[in-house]
C-alpha positions in Angstrom: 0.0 0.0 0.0 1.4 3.5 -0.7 2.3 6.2 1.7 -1.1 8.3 2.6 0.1 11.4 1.0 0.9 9.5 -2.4 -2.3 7.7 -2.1 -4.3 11.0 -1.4 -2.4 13.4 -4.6 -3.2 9.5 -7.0 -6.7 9.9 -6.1 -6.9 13.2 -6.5 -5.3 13.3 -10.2 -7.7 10.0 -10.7 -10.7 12.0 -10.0 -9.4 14.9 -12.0 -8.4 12.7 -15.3 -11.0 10.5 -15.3 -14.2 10.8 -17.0 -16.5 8.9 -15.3 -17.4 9.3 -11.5 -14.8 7.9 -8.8 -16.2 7.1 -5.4 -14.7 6.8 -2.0 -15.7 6.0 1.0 -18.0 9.0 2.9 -19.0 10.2 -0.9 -22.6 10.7 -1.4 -23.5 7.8 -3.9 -20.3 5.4 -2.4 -23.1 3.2 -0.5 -25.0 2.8 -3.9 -22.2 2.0 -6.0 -20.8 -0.8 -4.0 -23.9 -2.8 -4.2 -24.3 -6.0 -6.3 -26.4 -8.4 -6.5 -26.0 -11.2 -4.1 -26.9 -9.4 -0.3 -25.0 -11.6 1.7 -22.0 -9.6 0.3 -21.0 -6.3 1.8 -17.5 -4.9 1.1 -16.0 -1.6 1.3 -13.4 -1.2 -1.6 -11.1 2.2 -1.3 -11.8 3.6 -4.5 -15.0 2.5 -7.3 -14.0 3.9 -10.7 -16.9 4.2 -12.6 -15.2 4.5 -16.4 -17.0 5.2 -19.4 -14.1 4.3 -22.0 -11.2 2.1 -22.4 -9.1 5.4 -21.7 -10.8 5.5 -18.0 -10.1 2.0 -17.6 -6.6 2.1 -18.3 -6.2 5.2 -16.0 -8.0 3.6 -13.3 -5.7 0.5 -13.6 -2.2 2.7 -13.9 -3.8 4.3 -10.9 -4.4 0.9 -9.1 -1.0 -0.8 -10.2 0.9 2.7 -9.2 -1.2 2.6 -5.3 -0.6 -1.3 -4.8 -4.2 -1.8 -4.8 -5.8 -5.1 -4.9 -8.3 -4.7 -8.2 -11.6 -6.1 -8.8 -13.5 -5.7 -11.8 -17.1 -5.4 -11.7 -19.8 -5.9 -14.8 -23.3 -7.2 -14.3 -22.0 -7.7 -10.6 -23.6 -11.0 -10.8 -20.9 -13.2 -9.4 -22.5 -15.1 -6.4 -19.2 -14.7 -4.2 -19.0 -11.6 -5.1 -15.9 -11.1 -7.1 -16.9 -7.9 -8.4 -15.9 -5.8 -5.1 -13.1 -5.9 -2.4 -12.2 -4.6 0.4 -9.7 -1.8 0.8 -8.8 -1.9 -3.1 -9.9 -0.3 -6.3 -13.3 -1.5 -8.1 -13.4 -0.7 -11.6 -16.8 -0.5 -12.4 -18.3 -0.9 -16.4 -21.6 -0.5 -15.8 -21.7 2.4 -17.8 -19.6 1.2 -21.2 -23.1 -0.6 -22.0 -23.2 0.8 -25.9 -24.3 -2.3 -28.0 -23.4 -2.1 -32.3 -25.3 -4.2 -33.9 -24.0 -5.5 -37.2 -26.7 -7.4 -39.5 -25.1 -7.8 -42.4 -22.6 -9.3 -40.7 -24.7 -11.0 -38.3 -22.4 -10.0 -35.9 -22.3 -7.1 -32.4 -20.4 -5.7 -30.9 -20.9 -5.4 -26.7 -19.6 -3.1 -24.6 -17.6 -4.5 -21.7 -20.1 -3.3 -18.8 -23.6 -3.9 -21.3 -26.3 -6.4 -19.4 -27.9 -9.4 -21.1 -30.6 -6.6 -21.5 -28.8 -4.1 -23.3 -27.7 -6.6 -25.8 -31.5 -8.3 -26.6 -33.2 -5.4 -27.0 -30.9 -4.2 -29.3 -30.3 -7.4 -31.4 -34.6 -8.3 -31.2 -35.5 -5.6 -33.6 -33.0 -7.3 -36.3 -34.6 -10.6 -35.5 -31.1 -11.6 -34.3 -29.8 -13.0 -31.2 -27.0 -15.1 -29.6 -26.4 -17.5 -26.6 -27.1 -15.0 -23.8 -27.8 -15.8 -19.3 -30.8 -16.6 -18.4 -31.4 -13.3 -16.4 -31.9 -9.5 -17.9 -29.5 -8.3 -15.5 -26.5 -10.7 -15.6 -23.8 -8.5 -17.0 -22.4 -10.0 -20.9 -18.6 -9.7 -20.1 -18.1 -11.8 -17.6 -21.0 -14.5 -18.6 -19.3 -15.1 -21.9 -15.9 -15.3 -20.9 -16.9 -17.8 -17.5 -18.1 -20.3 -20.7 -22.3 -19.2 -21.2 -25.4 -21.1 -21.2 -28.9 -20.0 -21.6 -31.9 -20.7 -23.5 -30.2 -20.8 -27.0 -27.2 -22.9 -26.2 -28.6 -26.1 -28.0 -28.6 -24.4 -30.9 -26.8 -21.7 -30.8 -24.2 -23.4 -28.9 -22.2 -21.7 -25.6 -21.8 -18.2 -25.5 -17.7 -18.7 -25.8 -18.7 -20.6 -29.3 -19.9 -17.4 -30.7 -17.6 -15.4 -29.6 -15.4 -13.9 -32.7 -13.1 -10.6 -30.7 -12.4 -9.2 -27.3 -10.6 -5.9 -26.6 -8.4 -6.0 -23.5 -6.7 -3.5 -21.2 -3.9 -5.7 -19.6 -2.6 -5.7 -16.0 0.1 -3.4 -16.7 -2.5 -1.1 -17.8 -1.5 -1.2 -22.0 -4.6 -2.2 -24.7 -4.4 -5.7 -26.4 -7.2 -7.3 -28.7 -7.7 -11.3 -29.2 -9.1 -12.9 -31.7 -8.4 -16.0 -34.1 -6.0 -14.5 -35.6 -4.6 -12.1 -33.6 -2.9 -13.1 -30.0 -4.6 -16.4 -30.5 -3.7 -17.9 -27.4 -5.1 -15.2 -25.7 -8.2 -15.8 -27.5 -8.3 -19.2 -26.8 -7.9 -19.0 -23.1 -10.9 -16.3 -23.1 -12.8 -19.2 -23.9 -13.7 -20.4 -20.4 -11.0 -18.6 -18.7 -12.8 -16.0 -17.2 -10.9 -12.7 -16.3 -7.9 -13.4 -15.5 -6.1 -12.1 -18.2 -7.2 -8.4 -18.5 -10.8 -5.8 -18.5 -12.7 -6.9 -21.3 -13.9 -3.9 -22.4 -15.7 -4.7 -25.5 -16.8 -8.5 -27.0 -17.6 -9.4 -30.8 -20.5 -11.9 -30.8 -21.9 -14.0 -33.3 -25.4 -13.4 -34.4 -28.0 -16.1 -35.1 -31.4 -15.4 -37.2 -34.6 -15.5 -34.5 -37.7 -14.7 -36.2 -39.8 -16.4 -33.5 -39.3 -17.8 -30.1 -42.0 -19.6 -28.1 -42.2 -21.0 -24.7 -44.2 -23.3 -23.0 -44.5 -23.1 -18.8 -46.4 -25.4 -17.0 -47.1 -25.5 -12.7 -48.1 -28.8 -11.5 -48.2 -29.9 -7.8 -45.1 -31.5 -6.4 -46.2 -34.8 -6.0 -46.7 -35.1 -10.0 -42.7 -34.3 -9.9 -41.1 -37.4 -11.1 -43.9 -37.9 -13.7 -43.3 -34.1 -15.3 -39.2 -34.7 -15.1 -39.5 -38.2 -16.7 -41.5 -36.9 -19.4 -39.6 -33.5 -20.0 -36.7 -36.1 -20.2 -38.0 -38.5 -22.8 -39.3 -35.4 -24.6 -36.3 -33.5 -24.5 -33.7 -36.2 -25.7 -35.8 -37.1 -29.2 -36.2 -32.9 -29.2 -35.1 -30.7 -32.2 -32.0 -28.2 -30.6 -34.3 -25.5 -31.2 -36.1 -27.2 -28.0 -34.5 -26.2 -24.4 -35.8 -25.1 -21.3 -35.5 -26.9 -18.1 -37.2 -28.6 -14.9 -37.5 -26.0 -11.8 -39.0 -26.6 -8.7 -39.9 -23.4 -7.2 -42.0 -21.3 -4.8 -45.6 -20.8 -6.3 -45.0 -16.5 -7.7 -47.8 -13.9 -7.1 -48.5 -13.8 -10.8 -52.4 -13.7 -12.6 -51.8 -17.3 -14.0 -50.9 -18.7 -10.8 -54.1 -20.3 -8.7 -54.1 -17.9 -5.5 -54.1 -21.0 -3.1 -50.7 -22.1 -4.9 -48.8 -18.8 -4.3 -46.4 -19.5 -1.9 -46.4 -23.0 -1.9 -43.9 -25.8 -3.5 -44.5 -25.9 -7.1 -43.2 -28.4 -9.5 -42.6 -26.2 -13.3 -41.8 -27.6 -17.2 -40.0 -24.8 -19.2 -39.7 -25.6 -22.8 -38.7 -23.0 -24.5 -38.3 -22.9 -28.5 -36.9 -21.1 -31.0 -39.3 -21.4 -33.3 -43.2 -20.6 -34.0 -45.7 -21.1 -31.7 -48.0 -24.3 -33.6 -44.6 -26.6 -33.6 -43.6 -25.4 -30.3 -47.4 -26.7 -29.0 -46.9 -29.8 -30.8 -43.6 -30.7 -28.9 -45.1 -29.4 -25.5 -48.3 -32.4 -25.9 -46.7 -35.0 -23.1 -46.6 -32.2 -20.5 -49.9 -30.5 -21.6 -51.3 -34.1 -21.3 -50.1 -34.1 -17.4 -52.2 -32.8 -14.6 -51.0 -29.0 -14.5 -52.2 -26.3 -12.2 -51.1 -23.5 -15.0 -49.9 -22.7 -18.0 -48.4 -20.2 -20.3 -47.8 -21.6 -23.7 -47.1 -19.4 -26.8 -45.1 -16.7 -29.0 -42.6 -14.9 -26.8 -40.0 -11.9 -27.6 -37.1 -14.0 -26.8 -35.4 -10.6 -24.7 -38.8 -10.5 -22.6 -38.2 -14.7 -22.1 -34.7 -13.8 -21.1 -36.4 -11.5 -18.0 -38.8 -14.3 -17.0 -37.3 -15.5 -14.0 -34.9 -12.5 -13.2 -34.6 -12.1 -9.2 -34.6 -8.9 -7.6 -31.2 -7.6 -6.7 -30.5 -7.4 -2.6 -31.7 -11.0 -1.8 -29.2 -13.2 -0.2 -27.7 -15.9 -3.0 -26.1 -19.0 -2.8 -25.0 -21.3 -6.1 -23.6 -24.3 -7.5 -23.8 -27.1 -9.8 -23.0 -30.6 -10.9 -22.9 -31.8 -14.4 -24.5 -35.4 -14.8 -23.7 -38.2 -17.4 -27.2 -39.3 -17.2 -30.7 -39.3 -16.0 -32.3 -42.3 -15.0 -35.2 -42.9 -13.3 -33.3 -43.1 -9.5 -31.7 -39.7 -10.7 -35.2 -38.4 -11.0 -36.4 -39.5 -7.7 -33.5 -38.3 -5.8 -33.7 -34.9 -7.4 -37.3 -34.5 -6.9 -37.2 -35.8 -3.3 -34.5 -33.0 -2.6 -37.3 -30.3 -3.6 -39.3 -31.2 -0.7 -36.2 -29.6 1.6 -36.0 -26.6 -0.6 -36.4 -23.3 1.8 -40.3 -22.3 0.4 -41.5 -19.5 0.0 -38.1 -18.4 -1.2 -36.6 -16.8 -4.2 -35.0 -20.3 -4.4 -34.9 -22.6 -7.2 -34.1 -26.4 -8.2 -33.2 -26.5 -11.6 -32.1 -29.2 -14.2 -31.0 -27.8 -17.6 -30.4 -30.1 -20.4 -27.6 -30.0 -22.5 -27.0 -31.7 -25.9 -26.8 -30.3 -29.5 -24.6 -27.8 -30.7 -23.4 -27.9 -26.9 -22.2 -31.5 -27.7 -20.8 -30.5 -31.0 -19.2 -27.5 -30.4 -15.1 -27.0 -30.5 -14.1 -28.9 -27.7 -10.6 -27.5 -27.8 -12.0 -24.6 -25.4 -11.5 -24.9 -21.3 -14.9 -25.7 -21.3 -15.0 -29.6 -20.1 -18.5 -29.6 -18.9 -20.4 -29.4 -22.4 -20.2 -32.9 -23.0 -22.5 -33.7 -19.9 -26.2 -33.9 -20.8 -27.9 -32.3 -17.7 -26.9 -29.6 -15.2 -28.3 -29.3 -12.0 -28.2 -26.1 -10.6 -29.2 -25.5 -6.8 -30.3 -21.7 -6.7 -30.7 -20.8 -3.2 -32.0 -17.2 -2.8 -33.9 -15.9 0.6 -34.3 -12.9 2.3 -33.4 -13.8 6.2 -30.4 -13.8 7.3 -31.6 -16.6 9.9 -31.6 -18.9 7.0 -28.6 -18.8 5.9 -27.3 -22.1 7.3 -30.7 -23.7 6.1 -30.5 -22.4 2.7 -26.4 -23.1 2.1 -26.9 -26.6 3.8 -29.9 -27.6 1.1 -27.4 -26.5 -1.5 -24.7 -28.5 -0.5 -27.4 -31.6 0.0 -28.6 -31.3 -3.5 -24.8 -31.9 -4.9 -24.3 -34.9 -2.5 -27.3 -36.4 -3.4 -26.8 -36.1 -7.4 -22.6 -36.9 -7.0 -23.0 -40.4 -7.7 -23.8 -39.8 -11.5 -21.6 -36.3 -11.7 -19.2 -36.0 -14.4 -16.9 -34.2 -12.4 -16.7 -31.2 -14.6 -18.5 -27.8 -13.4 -19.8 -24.7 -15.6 -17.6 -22.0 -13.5 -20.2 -19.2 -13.8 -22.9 -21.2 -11.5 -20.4 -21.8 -8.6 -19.3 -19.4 -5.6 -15.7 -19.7 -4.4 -15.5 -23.5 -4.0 -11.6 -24.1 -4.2 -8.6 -24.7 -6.3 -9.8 -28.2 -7.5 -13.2 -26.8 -8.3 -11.9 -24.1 -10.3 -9.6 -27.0 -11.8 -12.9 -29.1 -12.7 -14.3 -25.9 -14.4 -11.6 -26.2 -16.5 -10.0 -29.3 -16.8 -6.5 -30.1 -15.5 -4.8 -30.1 -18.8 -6.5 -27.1 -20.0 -5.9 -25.3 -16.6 -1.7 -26.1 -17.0 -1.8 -23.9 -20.3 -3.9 -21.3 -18.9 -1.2 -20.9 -16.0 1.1 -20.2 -19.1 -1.1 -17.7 -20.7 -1.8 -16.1 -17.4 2.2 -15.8 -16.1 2.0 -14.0 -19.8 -0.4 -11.0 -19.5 -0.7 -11.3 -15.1 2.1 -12.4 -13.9 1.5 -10.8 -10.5 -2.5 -12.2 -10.5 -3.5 -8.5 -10.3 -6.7 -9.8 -11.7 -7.0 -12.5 -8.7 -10.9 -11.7 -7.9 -12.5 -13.8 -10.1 -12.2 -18.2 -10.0 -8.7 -17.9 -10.5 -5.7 -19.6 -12.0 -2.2 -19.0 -10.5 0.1 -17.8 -12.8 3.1 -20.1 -14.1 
């Protein structure tokens, strides 16, 4: 840490050469700027740079590497543990380099480093264009894509690292780099999966995929129907075209008009099939659930960026994540998941999900640190609640869930869906071979681990 009197003349030159707003602590709007989306996290970084170019992010690094500061980068400021703040050090903050360039000929966009899942469908939908994007509005593009990305369109579409084409860089020594195929190509590949370790994204180049329509089908049945819906979404599901995805997720009954009022609140057992297609074949692929006993329904055309805010949570609750891939799905899989839903904290924000995989997951390049996409279900426990008295509930029925579902784990882990879990889980989202040559990358463009907030790899 540098001397006070250093520190005090760096921050003032920071807030004098910077374009965006810099906040420290006992500045009105400090308290608001510091908070992400996960409550349980509360951390008090030194200095927030909000930048609003790649100039102001290469200022605000200089001014980080020159104080000895301990830098965290924050985006959608999604991460679960929280990655996107510290305590004591410098936050650079992207929120506002959000501008999204659409290029249809091209079928190609370009995303600015701090732009939400949001930014980017809205601007894409009116082109009838979209990519592999989160599964919530507010989940920030940078880091999703470079963690790996799955969502609604990854079985045809593929994972959001498949589409990606550029990235523009500000390296920990502060200097601008670009990767792409061509150009710093091991860079490039090691953005596929490897998160931000090796520099501020502050713009991606994204593939573009032609959506005319998107449909989805959601269906509510009581809990006890459970194994019945998930056996049937998986029968359905595996013969499915990979415009069909969607998932299985147990949930608390919402406060929504299609939701009988004696169900809100209550354990809920829900079918999402979403499709990128037109409504007619997306009801024809939906008939084994809509044949099941179902409590409610909403089944039609959808604006796929208005799907993509469907089951967004509302920032402030208290979160925690994880995963295990699965190699299969039989039917004592499905009983074991189903009878963990009956632990699941309710009412809650919390969620028991199983995604499928498949299709142009499957086929995609698997030279990418990516080692989870050959697994053909996810299971993602969600926990999100309000109390802080159930904490040790919540976190407990997440850890359950895994234990229950290890026996037919592949071992691999889509990083993005995990809290700080370790070095060997970080390892697992990578795979150990991949995660030796992303050491070398890293010792190349970090090798002090300035960028150490994030799941990180130890530079060679």
């Amino acid at each position: 840490m540098a001397p006070l009197s250093k520190a005090g003349a760096a921050l003032t030159a920071l807030r004098e050469d910077l374009t965006g707003g810099v906040f420290a602590p006992g500045d009105p709007g400090y308290d608001e700027a510091r908070v992400v989306h996960n409550g349980m996290i509360d951390r008090r970084p030194a200095v927030i740079a909000q930048c609003v170019d790649e100039d102001d992010v290469v200022r605000a690094v200089r001014f980080g590497r020159e104080l000895d500061l301990n830098i965290a980068v924050r985006g959608g400021g999604h991460s679960v543990a929280g990655m996107a703040l510290n305590d004591g050090g410098l936050v650079v903050d992207l929120r506002r380099m959000h501008e999204v360039t659409v290029h249809p000929a091209a079928e190609a966009v370009r995303v600015g480093g701090g732009a939400t899942m949001s930014h980017l469908d809205r601007a894409t939908q009116p082109y009838k264009l979209a990519t592999t994007g989160g599964r919530a509005s507010t989940t920030g593009v940078g880091g999703f894509v470079l963690g790996g990305g799955t969502g609604w369109l990854d079985r045809c579409c593929g994972l959001a690292v498949d589409n990606l084409l550029g990235v523009e860089l500000v390296t920990a020594d502060g200097n601008r780099t670009h990767a792409n195929a061509d150009e710093n190509p091991e860079l490039f590949w090691a953005l596929h999966g490897g998160g931000g370790n090796f520099g501020i994204a502050t713009a991606l180049t994204l593939k573009l995929h032609e959506l005319p329509e998107f449909s989805l089908a959601l269906l509510l049945y009581l809990p006890e129907f459970g194994p019945e819906v998930v056996r049937t979404y998986r029968d359905l599901i595996s013969v499915a075209p990979v415009e069909a995805a969607g998932g299985i997720i147990y949930l608390t009954g919402p406060p929504e008009e299609f939701v009988p009022p004696h169900l809100v609140g209550t354990l809920l057992c829900g079918a999402m099939l979403t499709y990128a297609g037109g409504e007619q074949d997306l009801r024809k692929l939906a008939e084994p659930l809509l044949a099941l006993p179902h409590e409610a329904e909403i089944v039609g055309a959808m604006p796929y960026a208005d799907v993509q805010c469907m089951i967004d949570d509302p920032p402030g609750l208290r979160n925690y994540w994880s995963a295990e891939y699965v190699s299969q799905a039989p039917d004592d899989f499905v009983n074991v998941f189903c009878d963990r839903a009956h632990s699941m904290p309710v009412p809650s924000a919390t969620q028991h999900v199983l995604f499928p995989q498949g299709g142009a997951i499957a086929d995609g390049p698997h030279e990418y640190p990516v080692p989870y996409r050959d697994a053909p279900w996810a299971v993602h426990p969600f926990a999100a609640w309000e109390d802080p008295a159930d904490d040790a509930r919540a976190i407990q029925w997440v850890r359950d869930v895994r234990a229950d579902v290890r026996p037919w784990s592949t071992g691999a882990v889509y990083l993005n869906f995990i809290g700080d879990e370790g070095a060997d889980r970080v390892e697992a989202g990578l795979g150990a071979e991949n995660a030796r040559r992303l050491a070398v990358v890293k010792g190349q463009y970090d090798p002090d681990n300035v960028f150490r907030f994030n799941h990180n790899i130890t530079p060679a």
